[in-house]
Residue, then its C-alpha position, 0 to 999 in steps of 0.5 A: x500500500x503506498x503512502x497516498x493510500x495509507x492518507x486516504x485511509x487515515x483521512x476519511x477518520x475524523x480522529x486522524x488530525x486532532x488538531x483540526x477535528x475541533x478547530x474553530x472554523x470549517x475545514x473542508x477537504x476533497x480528492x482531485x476528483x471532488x470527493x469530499x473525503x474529510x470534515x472537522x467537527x464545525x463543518x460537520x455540524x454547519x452542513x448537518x441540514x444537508x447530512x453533516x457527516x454523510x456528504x462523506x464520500x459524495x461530490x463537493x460540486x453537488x454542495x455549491x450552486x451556479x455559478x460557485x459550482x462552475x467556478x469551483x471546478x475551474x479553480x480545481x482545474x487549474x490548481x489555483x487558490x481562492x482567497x476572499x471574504x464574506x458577511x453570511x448570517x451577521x458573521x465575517x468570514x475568511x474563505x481561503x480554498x487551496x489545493x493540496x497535495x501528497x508526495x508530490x502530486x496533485x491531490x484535491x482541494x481544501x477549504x478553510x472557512x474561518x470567522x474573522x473579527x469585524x475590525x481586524x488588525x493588520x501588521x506590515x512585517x516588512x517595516x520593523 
């Protein structure tokens, strides 16, 4: 079994990182060809109106509505990241989508939907 096996098998364990199993903030993560394959705990209970954990194994596309579904895929495409923010419910959230990979290669996407203050400071590093 190679090691990208091994991950996968690991992955689809909601246990195997702990660190992100109660993250505060939804972590989403599909294979390369949509397949969610793991949710922390936030995401689950934030898509508990849909299945929470039993999207486990579906399509990440079948989750988004046109046109985020078409530009979705075209992101996954071309292996490029989506940064941006949003106001949804009275919350301000991070949306940051990436893809990931394991040994090397090409495999999925992630998503990481965090909360963010209203007023958020900003530091330039580069002027110390």
């Amino acid at each position: 079994m190679s090691q990208r096996e091994r991950f996968f098998l690991r992955e689809r364990d909601l246990d195997f990182h702990p660190w992100v199993k109660d993250l505060q903030g939804m972590v989403t993560a599909c294979d390369e060809n949509g397949i969610i394959i793991s949710m922390n705990e936030d995401a689950v209970r934030m898509f508990s109106d849909r299945g929470g954990e039993k999207l486990l194994g579906t399509s990440i596309f079948d989750c988004h509505p046109e046109p985020a579904r078409s530009k979705l895929k075209a992101l996954m495409e071309s292996r490029q990241k989506n940064v941006y923010t949003i106001q949804k419910n009275g919350l301000r959230k991070l949306i940051f989508q990436t893809p990931w990979y394991c040994d090397g290669q090409y495999a999925g996407y992630v998503e990481l939907d965090l909360e963010i203050p209203w007023e958020m400071p900003h530091f330039n590093r580069d002027q110390q």
